[in-house]
C-alpha positions as CSV (number, residue, x, y, z in Angstrom):
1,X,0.0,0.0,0.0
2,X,1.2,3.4,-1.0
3,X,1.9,6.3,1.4
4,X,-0.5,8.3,-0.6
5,X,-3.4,6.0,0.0
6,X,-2.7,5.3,3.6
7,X,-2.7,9.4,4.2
8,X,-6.0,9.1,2.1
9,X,-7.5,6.8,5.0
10,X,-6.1,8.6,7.3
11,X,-7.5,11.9,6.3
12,X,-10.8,10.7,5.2
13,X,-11.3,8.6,9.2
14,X,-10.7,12.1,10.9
15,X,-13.0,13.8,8.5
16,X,-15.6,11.3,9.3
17,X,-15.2,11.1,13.2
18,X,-15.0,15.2,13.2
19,X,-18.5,15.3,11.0
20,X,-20.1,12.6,13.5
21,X,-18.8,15.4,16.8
22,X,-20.2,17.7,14.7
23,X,-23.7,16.8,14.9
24,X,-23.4,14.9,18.3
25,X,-21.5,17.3,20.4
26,X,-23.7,19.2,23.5
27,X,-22.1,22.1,23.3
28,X,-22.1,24.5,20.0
29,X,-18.9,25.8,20.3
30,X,-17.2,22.3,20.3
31,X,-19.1,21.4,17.1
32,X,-18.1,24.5,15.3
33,X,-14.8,23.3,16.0
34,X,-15.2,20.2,14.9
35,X,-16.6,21.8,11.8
36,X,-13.2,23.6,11.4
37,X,-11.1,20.1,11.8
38,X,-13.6,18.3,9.1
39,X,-12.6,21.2,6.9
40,X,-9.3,21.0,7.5
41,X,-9.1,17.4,6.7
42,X,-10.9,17.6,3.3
43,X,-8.6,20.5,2.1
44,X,-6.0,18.0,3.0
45,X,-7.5,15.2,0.5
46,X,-8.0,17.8,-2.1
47,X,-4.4,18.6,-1.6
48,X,-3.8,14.4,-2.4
49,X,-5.6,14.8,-5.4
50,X,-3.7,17.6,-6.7
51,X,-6.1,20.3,-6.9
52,X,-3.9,22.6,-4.5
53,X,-6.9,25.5,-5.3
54,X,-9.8,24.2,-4.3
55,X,-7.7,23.0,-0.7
56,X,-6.6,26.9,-0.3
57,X,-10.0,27.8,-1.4
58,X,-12.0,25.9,1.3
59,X,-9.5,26.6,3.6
60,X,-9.6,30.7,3.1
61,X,-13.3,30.7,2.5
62,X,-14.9,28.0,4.7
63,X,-12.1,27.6,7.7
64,X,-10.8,31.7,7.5
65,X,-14.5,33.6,6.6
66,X,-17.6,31.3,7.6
67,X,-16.6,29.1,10.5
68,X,-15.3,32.3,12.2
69,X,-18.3,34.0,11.5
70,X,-20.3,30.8,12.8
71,X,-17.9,31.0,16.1
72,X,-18.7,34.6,16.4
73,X,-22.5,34.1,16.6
74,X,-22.1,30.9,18.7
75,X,-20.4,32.9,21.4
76,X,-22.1,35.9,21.5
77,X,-26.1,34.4,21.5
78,X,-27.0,32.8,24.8
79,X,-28.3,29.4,23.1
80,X,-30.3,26.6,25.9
81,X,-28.3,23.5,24.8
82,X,-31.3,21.6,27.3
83,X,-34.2,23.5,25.0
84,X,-33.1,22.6,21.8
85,X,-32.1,19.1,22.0
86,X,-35.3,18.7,24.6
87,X,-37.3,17.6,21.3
88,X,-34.4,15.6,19.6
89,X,-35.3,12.3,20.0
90,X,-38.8,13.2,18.0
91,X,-36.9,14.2,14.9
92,X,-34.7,10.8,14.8
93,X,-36.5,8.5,12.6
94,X,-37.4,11.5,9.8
95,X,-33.5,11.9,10.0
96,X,-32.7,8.4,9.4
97,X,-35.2,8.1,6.6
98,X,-33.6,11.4,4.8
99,X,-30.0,9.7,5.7
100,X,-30.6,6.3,4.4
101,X,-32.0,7.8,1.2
102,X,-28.9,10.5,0.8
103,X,-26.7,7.0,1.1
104,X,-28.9,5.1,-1.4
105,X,-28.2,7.9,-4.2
106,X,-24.4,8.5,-3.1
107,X,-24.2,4.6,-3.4
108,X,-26.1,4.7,-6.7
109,X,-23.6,7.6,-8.3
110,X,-20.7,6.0,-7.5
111,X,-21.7,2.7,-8.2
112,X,-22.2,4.3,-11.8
113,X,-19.6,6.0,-12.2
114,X,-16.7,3.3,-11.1
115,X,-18.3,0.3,-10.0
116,X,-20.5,-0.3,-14.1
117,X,-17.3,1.0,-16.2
118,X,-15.5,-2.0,-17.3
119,X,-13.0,0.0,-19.4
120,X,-12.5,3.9,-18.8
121,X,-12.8,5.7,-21.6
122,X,-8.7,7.5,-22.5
123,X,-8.7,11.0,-21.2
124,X,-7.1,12.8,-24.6
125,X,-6.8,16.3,-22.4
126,X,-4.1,15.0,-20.0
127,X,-1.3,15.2,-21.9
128,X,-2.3,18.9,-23.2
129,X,-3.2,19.6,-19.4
130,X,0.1,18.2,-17.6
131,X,1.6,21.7,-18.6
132,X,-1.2,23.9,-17.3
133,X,-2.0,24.3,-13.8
134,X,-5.5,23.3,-13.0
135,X,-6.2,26.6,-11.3
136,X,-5.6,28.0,-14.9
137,X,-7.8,24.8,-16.1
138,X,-10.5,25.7,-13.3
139,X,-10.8,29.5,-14.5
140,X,-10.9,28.7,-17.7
141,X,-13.5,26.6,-17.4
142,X,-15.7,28.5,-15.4
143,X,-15.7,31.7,-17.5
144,X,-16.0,29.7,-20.7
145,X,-18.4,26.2,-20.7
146,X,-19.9,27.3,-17.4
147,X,-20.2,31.3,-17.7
148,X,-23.9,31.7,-17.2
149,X,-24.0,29.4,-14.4
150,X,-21.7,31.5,-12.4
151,X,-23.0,34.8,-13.6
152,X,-26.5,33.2,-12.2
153,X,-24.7,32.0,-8.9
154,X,-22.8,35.5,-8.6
155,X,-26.7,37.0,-9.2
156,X,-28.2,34.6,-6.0
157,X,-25.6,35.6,-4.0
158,X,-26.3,39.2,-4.8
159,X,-29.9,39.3,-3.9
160,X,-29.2,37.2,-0.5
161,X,-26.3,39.8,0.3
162,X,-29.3,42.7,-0.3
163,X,-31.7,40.8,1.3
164,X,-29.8,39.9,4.7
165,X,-28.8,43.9,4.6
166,X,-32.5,44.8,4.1
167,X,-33.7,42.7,6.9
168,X,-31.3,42.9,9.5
169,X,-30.5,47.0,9.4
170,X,-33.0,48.9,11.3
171,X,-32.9,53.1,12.2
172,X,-32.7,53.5,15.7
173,X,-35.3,55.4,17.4
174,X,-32.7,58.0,19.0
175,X,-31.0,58.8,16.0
176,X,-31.5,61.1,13.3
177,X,-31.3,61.2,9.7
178,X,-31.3,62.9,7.2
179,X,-33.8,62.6,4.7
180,X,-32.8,64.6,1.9
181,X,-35.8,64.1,-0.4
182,X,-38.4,65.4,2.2
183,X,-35.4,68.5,2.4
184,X,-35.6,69.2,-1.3
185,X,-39.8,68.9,-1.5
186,X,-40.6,71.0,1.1
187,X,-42.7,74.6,1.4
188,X,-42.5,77.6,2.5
189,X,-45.7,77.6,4.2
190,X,-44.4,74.0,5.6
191,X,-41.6,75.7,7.4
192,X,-42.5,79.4,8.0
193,X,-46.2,80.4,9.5
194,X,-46.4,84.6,9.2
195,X,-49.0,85.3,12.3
196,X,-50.5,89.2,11.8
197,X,-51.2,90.2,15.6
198,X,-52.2,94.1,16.9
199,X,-50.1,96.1,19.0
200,X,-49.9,96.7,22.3
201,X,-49.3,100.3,23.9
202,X,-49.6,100.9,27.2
203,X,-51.0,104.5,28.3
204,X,-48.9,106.7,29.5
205,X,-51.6,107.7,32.6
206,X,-51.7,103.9,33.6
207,X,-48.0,103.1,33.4
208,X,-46.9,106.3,35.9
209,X,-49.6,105.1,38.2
210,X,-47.7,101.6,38.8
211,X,-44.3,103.4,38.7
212,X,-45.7,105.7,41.8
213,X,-47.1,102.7,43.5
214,X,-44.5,100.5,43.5
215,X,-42.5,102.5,46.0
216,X,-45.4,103.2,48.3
217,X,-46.1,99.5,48.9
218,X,-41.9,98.9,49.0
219,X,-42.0,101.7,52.0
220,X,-45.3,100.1,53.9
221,X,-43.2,97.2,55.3
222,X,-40.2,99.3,56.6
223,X,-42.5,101.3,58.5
224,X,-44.0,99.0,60.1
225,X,-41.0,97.1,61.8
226,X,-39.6,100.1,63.0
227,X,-42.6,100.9,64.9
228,X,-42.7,97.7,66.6
């Protein structure tokens, strides 16, 4: 047996036992890092099959991006372990059902694919792709055979990216913004009322009859304690 094929074993046992903590482990942090080890070990059995881009690829996107996004979330929400997997046993034979039929069809594929072919038909493009890289070979046939595919793909993504955005960002109640079409539409009655309103005058008579008061009533009170 080849070193190659025992890594292989190796790799693909530690993927599997990482995917089974994944889905068994209690406590949500522990799976997400389990998810992070699965990931880790496929990116290594890409790297045995020699597609060195799709290993850096899962590894940046999946291992650097999501799963510390997903680690993020875990730690920061206050999640009832007890709550969630209260109802678990309920869901168990609808999940072995979906399981055994996700098996049947991965058995089916494969089974086509390897187990019916007899003789493999030559592959002609090997010698004219042992001088390209298959990161080249990947681009090249993304953006040629399968262009409207990924420009539909690129276009999902899109509209979940506006979507989340839309749903998730909300104006606070205490803040203010600035609403510049309700600025540019707006009236001059809107904003300025003119109110006509008569004058006022005091007469003269009535305004020298308080002035005179005013010190009588200031003098009344002195008066009076100095005669007690």
């Amino acid at each position: 047996m080849e070193f190659t094929t025992v890594l292989f074993y190796v790799f693909a046992l530690l993927l599997t036992l990482s995917g089974l903590k994944v889905i068994t482990s209690r406590n949500p942090v522990a799976s997400a890092l389990f998810l992070v080890l699965a990931f880790f070990n496929a990116a290594a059995i890409w790297m045995l099959l020699e597609a060195e881009f799709l290993a850096i690829l899962l590894v940046l996107v999946y291992v650097g991006a999501v799963m510390v996004l997903f680690l993020f979330v875990v730690m920061m929400l206050d999640i009832n372990v007890d709550v969630l997997s209260r109802d678990f046993k309920r869901f168990i034979p609808v999940a072995t059902i979906v399981g055994a039929i996700i098996v049947v069809e991965m058995a089916l594929i494969l089974w086509h694919g390897y187990g019916a072919t007899t003789n493999p038909v030559p592959d002609t493009t090997a010698v004219a792709a042992a001088s390209v890289s298959n990161t080249h070979l990947i681009g090249k046939i993304i953006y040629t055979d399968y262009i409207f595919a990924f420009e539909i793909a690129g276009l999902v993504l899109l509209v979940a990216i506006v979507a989340a955005i839309a749903l998730t960002v909300r104006d606070p109640k205490d803040s203010k913004r600035q609403n510049v079409s309700k600025q540019v539409s707006v009236r001059r009655q809107d904003r300025v009322r003119l109110v006509k309103m008569d004058v006022v005058k005091e007469e003269p008579e009535a305004a020298e009859a308080a002035a005179k008061a005013a010190p009588a009533t200031a003098a009344a009170p002195a008066a009076s304690g100095t005669k007690s």
